[in-house]
N, C-alpha and C positions, 0 to 999 in steps of 0.2 A: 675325692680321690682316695682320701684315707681310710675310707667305709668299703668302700669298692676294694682296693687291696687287702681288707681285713677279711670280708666275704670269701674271698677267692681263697686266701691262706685257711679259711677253716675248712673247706671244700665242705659247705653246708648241710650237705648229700650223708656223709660220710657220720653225721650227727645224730641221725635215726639209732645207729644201730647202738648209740650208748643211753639210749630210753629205756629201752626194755629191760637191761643190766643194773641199771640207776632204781629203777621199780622193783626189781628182784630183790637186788641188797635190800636196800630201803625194809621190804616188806618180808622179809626173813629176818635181819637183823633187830627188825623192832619187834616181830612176833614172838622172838624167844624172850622179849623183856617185859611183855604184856599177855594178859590173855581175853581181853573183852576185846572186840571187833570194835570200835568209835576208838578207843587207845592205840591201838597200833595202827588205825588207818592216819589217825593224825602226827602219832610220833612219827610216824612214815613219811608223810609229807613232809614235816620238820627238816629230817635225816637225807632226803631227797635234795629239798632245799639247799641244806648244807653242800652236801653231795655236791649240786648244781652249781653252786658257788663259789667253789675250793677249784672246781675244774675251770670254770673261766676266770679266773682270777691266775690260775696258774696257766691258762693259754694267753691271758695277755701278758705276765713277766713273760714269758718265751718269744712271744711273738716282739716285744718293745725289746727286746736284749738281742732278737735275731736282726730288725733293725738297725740297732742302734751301731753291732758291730757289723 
């Protein structure tokens, strides 16, 4: 039930469109701090990663605190 409700709150659909924007930063941001191509495609991924990580970390305080009150 708790997977199901969390699904539906992310409207999963709606998650495409922050790829593209996640890949952009990512890949600008690290390109002005490298200049070999294998350097910034991996600082990328890193920076992505993070990226990645920082948002769903911060869609589950939101979503546990939109519960909880």
């Amino acid at each position: 039930m708790l997977l199901a409700n969390l699904l539906f709150a992310m409207r999963i659909y709606d998650l495409w469109f922050a790829l593209p924007l996640i890949v952009a930063v990512s890949l600008v941001y690290e390109g002005t701090r490298y200049e070999h191509l294998p350097s910034i495609l991996h600082a990328a991924l890193r920076f992505g990663t993070l990226v990645t990580g920082f948002m769903v970390a911060a869609f589950a305080l939101l979503y546990y605190l939109s519960v909880w009150l």
